[in-house]
VEXKOL-882721 format. One record per residue (C-alpha): x, y, z; residue in three letters. Coordinates in Angstrom, 1 decimal, padded with zeros to 4 digits, m for minus. Example, Ala and Ser with C-alpha at 12.3 -4.5 7.8 and 13.67 -1.06 7.14 Angstrom:
! VEXKOL-882721
<node xx="012.3" yy="m004.5" zz="007.8" resn="ALA"/>
<node xx="013.7" yy="m001.1" zz="007.1" resn="SER"/>
***
This chain:
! VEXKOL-882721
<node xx="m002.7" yy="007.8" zz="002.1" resn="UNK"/>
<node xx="m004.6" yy="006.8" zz="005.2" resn="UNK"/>
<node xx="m002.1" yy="005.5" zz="007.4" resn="UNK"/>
<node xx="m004.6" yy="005.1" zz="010.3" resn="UNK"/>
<node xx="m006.4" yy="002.4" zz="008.2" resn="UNK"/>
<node xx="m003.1" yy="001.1" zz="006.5" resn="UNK"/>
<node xx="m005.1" yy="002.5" zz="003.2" resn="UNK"/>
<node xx="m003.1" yy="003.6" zz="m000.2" resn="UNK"/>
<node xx="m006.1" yy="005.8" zz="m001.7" resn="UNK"/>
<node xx="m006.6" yy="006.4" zz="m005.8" resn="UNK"/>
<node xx="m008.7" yy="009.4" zz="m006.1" resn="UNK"/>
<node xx="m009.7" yy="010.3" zz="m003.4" resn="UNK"/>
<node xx="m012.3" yy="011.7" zz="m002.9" resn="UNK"/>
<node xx="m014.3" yy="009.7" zz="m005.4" resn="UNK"/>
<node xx="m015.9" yy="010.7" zz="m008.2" resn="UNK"/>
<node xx="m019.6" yy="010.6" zz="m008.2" resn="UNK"/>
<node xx="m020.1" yy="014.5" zz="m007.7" resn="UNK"/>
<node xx="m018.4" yy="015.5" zz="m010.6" resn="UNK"/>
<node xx="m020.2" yy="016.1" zz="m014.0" resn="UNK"/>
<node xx="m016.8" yy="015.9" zz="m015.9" resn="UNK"/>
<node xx="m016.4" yy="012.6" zz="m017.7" resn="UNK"/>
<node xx="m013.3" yy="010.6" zz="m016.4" resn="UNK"/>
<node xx="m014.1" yy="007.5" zz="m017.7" resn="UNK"/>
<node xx="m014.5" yy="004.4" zz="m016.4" resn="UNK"/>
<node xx="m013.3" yy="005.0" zz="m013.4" resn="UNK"/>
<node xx="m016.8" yy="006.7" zz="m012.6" resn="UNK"/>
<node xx="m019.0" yy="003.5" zz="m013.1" resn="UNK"/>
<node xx="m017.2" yy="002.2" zz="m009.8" resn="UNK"/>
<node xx="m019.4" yy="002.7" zz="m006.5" resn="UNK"/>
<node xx="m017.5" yy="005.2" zz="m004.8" resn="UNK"/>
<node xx="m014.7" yy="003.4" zz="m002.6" resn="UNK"/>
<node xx="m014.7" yy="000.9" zz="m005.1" resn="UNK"/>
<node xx="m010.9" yy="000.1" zz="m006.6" resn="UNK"/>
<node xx="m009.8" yy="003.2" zz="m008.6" resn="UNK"/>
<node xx="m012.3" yy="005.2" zz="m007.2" resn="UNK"/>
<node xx="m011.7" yy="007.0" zz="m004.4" resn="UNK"/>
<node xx="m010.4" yy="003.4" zz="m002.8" resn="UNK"/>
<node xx="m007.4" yy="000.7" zz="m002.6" resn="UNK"/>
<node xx="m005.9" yy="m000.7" zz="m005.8" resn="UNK"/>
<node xx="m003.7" yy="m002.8" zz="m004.4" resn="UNK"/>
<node xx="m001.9" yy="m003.7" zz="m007.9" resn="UNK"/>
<node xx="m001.0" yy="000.3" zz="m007.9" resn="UNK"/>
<node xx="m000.3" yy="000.7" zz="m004.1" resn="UNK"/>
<node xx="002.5" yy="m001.5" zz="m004.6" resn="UNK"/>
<node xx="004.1" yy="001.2" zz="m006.9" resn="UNK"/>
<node xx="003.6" yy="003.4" zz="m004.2" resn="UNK"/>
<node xx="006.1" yy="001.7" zz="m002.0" resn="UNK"/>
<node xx="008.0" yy="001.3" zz="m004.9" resn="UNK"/>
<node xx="008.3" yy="005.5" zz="m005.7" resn="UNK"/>
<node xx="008.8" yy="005.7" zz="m001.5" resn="UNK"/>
<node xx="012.2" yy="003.3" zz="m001.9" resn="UNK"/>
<node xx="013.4" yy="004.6" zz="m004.9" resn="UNK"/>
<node xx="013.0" yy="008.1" zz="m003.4" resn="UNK"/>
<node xx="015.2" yy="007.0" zz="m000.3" resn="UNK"/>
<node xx="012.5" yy="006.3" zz="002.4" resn="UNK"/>
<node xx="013.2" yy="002.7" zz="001.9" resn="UNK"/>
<node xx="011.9" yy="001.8" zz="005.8" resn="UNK"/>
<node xx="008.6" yy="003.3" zz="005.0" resn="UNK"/>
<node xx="007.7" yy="001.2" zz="001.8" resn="UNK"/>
<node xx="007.4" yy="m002.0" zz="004.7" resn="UNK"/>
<node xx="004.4" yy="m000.7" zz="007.3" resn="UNK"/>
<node xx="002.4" yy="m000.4" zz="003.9" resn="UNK"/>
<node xx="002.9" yy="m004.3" zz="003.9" resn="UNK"/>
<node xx="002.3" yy="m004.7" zz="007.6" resn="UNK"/>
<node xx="006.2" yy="m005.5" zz="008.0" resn="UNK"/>
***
C-alpha cells in the first residue's frame, strides 16, 4: 500500500527485471494494472480482508471516506 498516494499496489515492484516467466502479468508496462500498479477490482478485496480482520474504520480512507 502507498497510503501517501491513496495507492493499493499488486506486485510491487513490477516485473520487467525478472527472467522468471509469471505470465501475463509481464506483458503489462510496468505500473500498468497487475503489474506493479492499482487494480481497483482487487483493492476493493483489500478493504474487504481489513474489515473482516476487525480494522473496519480503515477499509473507508481507501475510498476517500
Amino acid at each position: 500500500m502507498r497510503e501517501a498516494d491513496d495507492l493499493i499496489l499488486l506486485f510491487t515492484p513490477p516485473f520487467d527485471k525478472t527472467i522468471a516467466d509469471v505470465g501475463y502479468i509481464k506483458g503489462y508496462p510496468p505500473g500498468v494494472r497487475e503489474n506493479g500498479g492499482q487494480y481497483t477490482h482487487a483493492a476493493t478485496w483489500v478493504a474487504m480482508a481489513f474489515a473482516r480482520q476487525g480494522d473496519g474504520d480503515r477499509p473507508f480512507g481507501f475510498y476517500g471516506c
